[in-house]
N, C-alpha and C positions, 0 to 999 in steps of 0.2 A: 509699296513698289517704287514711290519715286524716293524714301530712302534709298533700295538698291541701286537703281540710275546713277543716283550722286555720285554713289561713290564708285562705281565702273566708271564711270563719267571722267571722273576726278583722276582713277587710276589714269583713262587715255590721255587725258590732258597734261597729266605729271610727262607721263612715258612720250611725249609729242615734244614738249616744252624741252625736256634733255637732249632728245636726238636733233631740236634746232641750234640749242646752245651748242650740243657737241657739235653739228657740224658746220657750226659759224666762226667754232675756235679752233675746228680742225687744224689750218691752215697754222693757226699759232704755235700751238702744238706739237708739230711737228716741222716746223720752220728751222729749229737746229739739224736735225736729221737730214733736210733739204741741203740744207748749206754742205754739211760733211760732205754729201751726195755730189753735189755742185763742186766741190774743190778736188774729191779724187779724180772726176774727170776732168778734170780743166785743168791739172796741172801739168800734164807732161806740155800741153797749147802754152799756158802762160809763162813754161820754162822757156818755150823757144822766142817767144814773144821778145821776153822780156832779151834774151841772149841778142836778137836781132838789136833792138832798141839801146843797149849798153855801145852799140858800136857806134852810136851815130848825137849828135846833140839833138836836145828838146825840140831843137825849129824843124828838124827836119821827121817827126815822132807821126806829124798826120799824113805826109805823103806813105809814109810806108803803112801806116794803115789801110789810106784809099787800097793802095797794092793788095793789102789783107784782104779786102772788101772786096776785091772782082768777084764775078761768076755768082751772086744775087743770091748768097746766104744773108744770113740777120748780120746789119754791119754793127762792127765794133766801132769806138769812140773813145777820145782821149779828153777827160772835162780835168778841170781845175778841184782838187779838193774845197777850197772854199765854194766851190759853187750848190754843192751836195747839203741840201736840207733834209738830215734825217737827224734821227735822236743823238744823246751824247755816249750814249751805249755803245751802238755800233758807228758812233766815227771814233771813238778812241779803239774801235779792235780796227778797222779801217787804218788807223794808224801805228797800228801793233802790223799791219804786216797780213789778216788774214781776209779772205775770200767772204765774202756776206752779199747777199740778195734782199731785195725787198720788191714789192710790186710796185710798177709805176703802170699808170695808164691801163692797167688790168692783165700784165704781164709781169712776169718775174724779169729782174734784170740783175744779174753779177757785179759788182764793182771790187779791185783789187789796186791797191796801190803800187807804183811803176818803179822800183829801183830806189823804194826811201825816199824819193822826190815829192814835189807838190803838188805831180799829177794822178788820177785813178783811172784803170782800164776800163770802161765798161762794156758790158755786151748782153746782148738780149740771149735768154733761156728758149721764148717763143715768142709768137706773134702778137702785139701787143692792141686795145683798141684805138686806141691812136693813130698805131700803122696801118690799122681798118681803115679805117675814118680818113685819114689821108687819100688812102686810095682810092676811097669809093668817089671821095669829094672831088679827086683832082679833076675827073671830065669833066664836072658842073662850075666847076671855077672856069675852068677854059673855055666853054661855052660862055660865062659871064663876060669874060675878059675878049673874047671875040665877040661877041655883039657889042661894049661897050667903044670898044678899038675902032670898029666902024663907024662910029659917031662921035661929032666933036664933045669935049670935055664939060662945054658947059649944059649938055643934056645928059651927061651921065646920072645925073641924081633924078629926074622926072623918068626914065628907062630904067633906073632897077626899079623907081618905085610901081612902075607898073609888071614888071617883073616879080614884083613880091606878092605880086594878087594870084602869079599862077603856080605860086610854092606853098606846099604846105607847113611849111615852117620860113621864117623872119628871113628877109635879104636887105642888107643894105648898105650903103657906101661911107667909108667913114677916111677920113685925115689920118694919116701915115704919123702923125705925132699923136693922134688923139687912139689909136689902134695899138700904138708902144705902151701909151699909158695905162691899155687893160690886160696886157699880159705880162708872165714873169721876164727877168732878165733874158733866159736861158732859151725864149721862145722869141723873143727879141730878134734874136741871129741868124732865128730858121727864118722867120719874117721877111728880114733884108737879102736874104739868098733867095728869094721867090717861093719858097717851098711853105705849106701850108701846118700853120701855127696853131697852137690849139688852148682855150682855158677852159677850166670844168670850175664848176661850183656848185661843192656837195657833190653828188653821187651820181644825180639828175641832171645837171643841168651843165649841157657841155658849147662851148661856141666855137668854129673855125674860121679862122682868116687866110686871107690871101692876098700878097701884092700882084695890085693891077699892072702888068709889064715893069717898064722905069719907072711910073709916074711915083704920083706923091698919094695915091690913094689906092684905100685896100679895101677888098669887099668881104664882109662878113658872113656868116651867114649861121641858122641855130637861134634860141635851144630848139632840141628836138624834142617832139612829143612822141613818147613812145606809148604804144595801149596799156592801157588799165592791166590786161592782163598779163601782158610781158611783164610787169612791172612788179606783180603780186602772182605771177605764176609759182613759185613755190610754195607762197604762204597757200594757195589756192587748194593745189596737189595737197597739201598736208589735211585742209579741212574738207576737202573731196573725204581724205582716206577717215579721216576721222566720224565725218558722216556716216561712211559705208561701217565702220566697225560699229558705231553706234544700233544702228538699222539691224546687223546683221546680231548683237547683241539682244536687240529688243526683239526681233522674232526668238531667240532662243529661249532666252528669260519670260516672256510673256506667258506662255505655256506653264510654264515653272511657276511664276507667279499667280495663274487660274486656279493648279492644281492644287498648291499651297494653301492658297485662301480658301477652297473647297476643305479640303483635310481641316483648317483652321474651322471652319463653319460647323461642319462634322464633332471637330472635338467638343468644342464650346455648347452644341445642344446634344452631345450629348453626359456630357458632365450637367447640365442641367434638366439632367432626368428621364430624356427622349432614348430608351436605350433602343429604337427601333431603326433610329438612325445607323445608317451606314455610308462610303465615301465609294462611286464606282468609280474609280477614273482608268481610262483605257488602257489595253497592255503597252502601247508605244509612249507612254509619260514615263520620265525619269522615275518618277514618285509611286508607279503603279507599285514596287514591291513595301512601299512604305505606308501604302495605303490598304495591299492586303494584311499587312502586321494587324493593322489599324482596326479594320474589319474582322479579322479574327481573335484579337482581343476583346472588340464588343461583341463579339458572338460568345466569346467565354465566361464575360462579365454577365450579360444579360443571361445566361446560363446559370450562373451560378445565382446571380439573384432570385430569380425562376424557383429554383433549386431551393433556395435559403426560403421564398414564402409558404412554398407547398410543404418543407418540413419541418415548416412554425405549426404549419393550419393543420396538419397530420399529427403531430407530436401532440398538440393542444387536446386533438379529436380522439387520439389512443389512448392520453393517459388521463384522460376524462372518465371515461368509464372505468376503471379499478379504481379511481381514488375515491368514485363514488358508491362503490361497489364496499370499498373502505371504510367510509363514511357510515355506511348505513350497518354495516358489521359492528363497528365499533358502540353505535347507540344502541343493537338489538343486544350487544352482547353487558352493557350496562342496566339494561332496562331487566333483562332475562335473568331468574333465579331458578331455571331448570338447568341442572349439569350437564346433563346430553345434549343439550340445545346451545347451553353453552362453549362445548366442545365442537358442536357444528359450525357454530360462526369463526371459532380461535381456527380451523383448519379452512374456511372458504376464506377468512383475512391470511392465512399464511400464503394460500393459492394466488391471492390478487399480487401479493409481494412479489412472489416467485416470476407471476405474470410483468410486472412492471419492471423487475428486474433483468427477465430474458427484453422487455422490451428496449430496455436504454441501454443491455450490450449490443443490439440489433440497428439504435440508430446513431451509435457510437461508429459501429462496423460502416453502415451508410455512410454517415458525415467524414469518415477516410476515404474513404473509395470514392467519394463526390467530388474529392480533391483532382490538384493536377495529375496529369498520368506521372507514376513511379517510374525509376528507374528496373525497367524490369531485369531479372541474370538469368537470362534464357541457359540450358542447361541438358548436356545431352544423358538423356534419360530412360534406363530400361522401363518400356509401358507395362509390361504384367506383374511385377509385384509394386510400384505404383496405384496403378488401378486397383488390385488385389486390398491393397491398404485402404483405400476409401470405402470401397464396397464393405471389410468390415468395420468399419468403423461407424457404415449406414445402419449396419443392422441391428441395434442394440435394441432391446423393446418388444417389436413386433416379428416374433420369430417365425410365425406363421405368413409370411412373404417369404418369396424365393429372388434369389437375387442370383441371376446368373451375369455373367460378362464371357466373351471371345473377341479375339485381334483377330481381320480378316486378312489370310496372307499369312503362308507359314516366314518369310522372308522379315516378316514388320515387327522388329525386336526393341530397337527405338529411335526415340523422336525427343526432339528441341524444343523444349518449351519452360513456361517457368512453374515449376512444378509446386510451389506452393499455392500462387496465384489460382492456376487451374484446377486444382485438387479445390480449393474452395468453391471453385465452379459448378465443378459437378459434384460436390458435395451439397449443395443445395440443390440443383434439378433434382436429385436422388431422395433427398427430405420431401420436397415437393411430388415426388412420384408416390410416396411412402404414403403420405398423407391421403391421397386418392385412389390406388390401385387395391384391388381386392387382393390378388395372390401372385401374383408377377410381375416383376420385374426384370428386363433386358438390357444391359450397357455390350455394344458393338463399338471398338476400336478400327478406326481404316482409314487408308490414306489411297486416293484416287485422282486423276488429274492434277497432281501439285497442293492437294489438300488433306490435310488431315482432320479427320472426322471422328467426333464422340457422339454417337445415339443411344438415346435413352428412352426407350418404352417402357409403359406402365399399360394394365385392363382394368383402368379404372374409368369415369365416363365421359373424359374424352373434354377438350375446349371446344366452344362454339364458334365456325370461321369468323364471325362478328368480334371477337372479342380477342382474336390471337395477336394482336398490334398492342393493346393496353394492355395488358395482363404484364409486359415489363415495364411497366412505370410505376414508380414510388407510392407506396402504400395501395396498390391497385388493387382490390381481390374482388375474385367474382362470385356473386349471388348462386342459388340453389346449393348444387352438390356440392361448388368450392366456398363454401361462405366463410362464415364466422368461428360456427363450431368447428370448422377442421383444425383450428390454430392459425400460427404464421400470422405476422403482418405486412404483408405484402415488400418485401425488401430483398427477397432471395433471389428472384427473376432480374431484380432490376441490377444486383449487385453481379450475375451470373453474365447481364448482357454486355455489363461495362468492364469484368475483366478479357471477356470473348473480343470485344474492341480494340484493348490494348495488347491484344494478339492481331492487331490488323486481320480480325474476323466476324463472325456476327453469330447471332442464335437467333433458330427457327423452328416454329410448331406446327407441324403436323400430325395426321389421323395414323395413330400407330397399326402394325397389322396383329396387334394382340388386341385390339378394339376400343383400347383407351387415347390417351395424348402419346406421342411423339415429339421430341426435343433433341434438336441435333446443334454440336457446337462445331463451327467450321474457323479454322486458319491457317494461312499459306505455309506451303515448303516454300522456303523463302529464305533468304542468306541470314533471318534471325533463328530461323527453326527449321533447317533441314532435317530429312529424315537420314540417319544413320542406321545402313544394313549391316 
């Protein structure tokens, strides 16, 4: 089982581990598609932009922006090419003339160059964190700057510091040249105009500054600590989900895994000889229909074993007696110089042959018929010259029996079934009848309830209710009137019950009303054997 794990395991992990990478490069990805996106819209603005801006020289380029900038959309901005740190990629298309984005501050921002000059438009997409940050910070700076304002200068540094005890992140006051020294140029500028300045380091770690009024000092303030879980909130969600599919994984498979290893336990004793074993497992298991395969293979297996030792032990037990019967013919008939006597034994040794010989076509017939069921070719079949042919074919020998037969139902002409098969059926009840009846015989053809029915009475003396269950199994025969001397080795009942089977039917003995046995074979009108009128 914790093979299987691994590798489900392994599959969620793979399948996790793509959809981080895809959606970490998303952004890269389709970063040209953005830009195209970015420049259809922006050009009919940047044509007019730029149309305004051709009329007027470079010094006069940010007043008419402020003008662009009323009414408190995202203000645009005019930077210096050399100020722009980005790859050499996109400032050489920057300098080709075309529209390119990149994030800054965790915003998309546009940059296009101005008229082939040494300036670039820029302009924000959205709102950037930066522009956040500025904003949220500007109250808390002016509250700094108003409480430091009301006290002289040389207590401003012992006032933040006790200020910074009631923040949860760093405040503190630093030198207007030692404050230039930790930001870029480009933050420089926002710095000396009042407006609050920003540096990040890495991804985490961000500081804001601010100039205190005119003076010569600015207060800082940052990094900020964000929680644990802001911070690892996606990676979280991902192994949340991965849990959950794990979990809901392991309840599936679990089951599957029990069942398995049952079937497994099952197979393994019973290849090592247990064939009593069998595997229940419930009908709501995946495996329930792989288990009854399973089950009714050992049921045919152990069948057949079954089957294979009783007719070792039968076969041994039957032709034990003629060979010894054999035996002693052949020494009496060595030892013996009378010719009559001689003759006696050459004709009881032909008998014993004849005997052994009907007996091994008899367990020849069994050991077929023991096999899988046949493909039977059910077959619609007129019943009275059928029946008609068996009945004579019963009769050869003992002419002094009557053998009558009738189809009940002037309407019952025929019927579906496989007429070899069954004709061997009742060929042997009728042997069987033959053997025990004094002078009659009865076969009844009928078909009643969805069932078609072959009876066969005999007034001979009849089975004992004790004894009508065994009498069809393999070499069975019973003591007194049905003994030894009538012939037969018990094979015609059992081969008679197993073709009535593969007609999805059965055979049954009862007290005939001619005073002897009764033997009826029943199997369904059924879509393999309906009756045709």
């Amino acid at each position: 089982m914790g093979r299987v794990f691994l590798k489900l395991y392994s599959i969620i992990a793979i399948a996790v581990l793509i959809y981080v990478i895809g959606a970490s490069n998303l952004s890269t990805i389709l970063h040209g598609t953005l830009e195209r996106y970015y420049g259809s819209l922006s050009r009919g603005t940047i044509y007019l932009i730029e149309k305004q801006l051709a009329d007027l020289p470079p010094q006069q380029w940010p007043a008419l922006l402020d003008t662009l900038n009323r009414g408190g959309g995202y203000p645009m901005r005019i930077l210096p090419i050399d100020s722009l740190e980005f790859p050499d990629a996109m400032m050489e298309r920057i300098n080709q003339g075309v529209l390119v984005s990149s994030e800054v501050h965790g915003a998309d921002y546009a940059y296009r160059r101005i008229l082939n000059s040494k300036w670039v438009l820029e302009f924000p997409l959205e709102q950037s964190e930066y522009d956040d940050d500025r904003r949220l910070s500007n109250s808390t700076f002016n509250l700094i700057e108003m409480t430091l304002q009301a006290q002289p200068q040389s207590r401003w540094h012992s006032i933040v510091a006790e200020l910074d005890k009631q923040f949860s992140f760093p405040v503190i006051l630093l030198k207007m040249k030692n404050a230039e020294s930790d930001i870029s140029s480009s933050q420089q500028g926002v710095l000396k105009n009042g407006e609050v300045a920003q540096k990040e380091i890495g991804s985490d770690t961000q500081f804001l500054y601010r100039r205190i009024g005119s003076t010569a000092y600015v207060a800082r303030i940052g990094p900020f600590q964000e929680p644990l879980t802001l911070d690892y909130l996606e990676f979280i969600l991902l192994l949340v989900f991965a849990l959950l599919v794990a979990l809901a994984l392991l309840f599936w498979l679990y089951p599957l895994w029990r069942d398995l290893k049952q079937l497994r336990v099952s197979a393994s004793a019973f290849g090592q000889g247990d064939f009593n074993i069998r595997s229940p497992l419930s009908r709501r298991s995946v495996l329930y229909q792989l288990a009854e395969s399973f089950n009714g293979m050992a049921d045919r297996i152990q069948g057949l074993i079954s089957s294979h030792k009783e007719l070792t032990n039968a076969v041994s037990h039957e032709l034990r007696t003629p060979i010894a019967r054999l035996r002693f013919g052949m020494e009496m008939l060595q030892s013996s110089t009378d010719e009559a006597a001689r003759k006696r034994f050459m004709k009881s040794m032909n008998t014993d042959i004849d005997e052994l010989d009907q007996l091994v076509a008899e367990l020849l017939t069994y050991a077929r018929f023991d096999r899988d069921k046949p493909t039977l070719k059910f077959q619609r079949q007129e019943i009275e010259p059928w029946l008609t042919d068996i009945i004579r074919q019963s009769q050869t020998g003992r002419d002094r029996l009557s053998i009558t037969y009738e189809i009940a139902g002037n309407k019952l002409k025929y019927a579906r079934f496989e007429p070899k098969l069954l004709a061997r059926a009742v060929g042997n009840l009728l042997q069987n009848a033959r053997r025990y009846a004094q002078t009659r015989i009865n076969v009844i053809f009928t078909c009643d309830d969805g069932l078609f029915q072959i009876t066969i009475d005999d007034d001979g003396p009849g089975i004992p209710k004790h004894q009508r269950e065994s009498i069809f199994e393999a070499f069975k025969r019973l003591d007194a009137s049905r003994g030894r001397n009538t012939g037969g080795y018990g094979l015609g009942l059992s081969i008679a019950q197993r073709i009535s089977r593969w007609h999805d039917g059965n055979i049954s003995v009862q007290d005939s009303p001619l005073g002897g046995a009764r033997f009826i074979i029943r199997w369904p009108e059924n879509e393999h054997s309906p009756a045709d009128g």
